[in-house]
C-alpha positions, 0 to 999 in steps of 0.5 A: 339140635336146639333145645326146643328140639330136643324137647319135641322130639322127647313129646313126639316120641312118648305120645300114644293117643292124641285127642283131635280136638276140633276134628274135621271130616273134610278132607281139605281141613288142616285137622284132617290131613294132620290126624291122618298123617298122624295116623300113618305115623302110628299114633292113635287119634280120637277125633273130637268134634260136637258136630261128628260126635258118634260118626266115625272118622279115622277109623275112630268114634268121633266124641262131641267133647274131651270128657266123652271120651272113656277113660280106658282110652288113655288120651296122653296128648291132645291136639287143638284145632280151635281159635286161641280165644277157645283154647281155655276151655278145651285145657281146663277140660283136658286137665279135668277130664284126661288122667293120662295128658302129658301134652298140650299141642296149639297147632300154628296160629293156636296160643293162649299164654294164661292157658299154657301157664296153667297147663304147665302149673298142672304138669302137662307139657304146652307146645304153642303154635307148632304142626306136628305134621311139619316137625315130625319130618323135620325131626327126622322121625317119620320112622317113629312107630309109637308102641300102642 
């Protein structure tokens, strides 16, 4: 197991709630299928989306923004669904607003340097360009229950 790996697996396996942001109703959107594997893997997923905020999606309240959500949810790990040029906003929001955030989680295709930069400098771990959907298995932890 390399490094990186081992780093994932530590994230993966310490995260609770996830914070979808960018989160889909449709079902042929990565944001979707993800947030419902992510489920069926026993994570909480808070969907987080403006256009679907008060609906109900996952079986969750769907919140129009990060600083919606109550702060007895504790959301330790957010996952972005958004283009990288949005990314800034959704970390400083995060990092505002979440007391409990360990993670930040930019899906493939999803990067912002200074963001990461200043994630990290606040002590929240950046993943960049990754599915957890995808290294969930490859880990070998589709046996994983997070303790909720």
């Amino acid at each position: 197991m390399t490094d990186d790996d081992t780093r994932l697996t530590e994230i993966l396996t310490r995260t609770r709630i996830i914070a979808c942001v960018g989160a889909s109703p449709n079902p042929a959107r990565p944001s979707h299928y993800v947030s419902l594997f992510l489920q069926a893997q026993g994570y909480r997923v808070i969907p987080v989306n403006p256009g679907q905020a008060g609906n109900t999606l996952f079986g969750e309240r769907a919140y129009a923004r990060l600083s919606d959500i109550p702060s007895v949810i504790a959301v330790d790990f957010v996952d972005v669904f958004r283009r990288s040029e949005e990314v800034p906003a959704v970390v400083d929001e995060a990092l505002d607003a979440l007391p409990h955030l360990r993670t930040i989680w930019m899906q493939i295709g999803v990067q912002h340097a200074d963001a990461a930069r200043r994630a990290e400098a606040a002590g929240v771990q950046v993943v960049q360009n990754r599915c957890p959907k995808i290294d969930i298995p490859r880990l070998g932890l589709l046996d994983h229950r997070p303790a909720l």
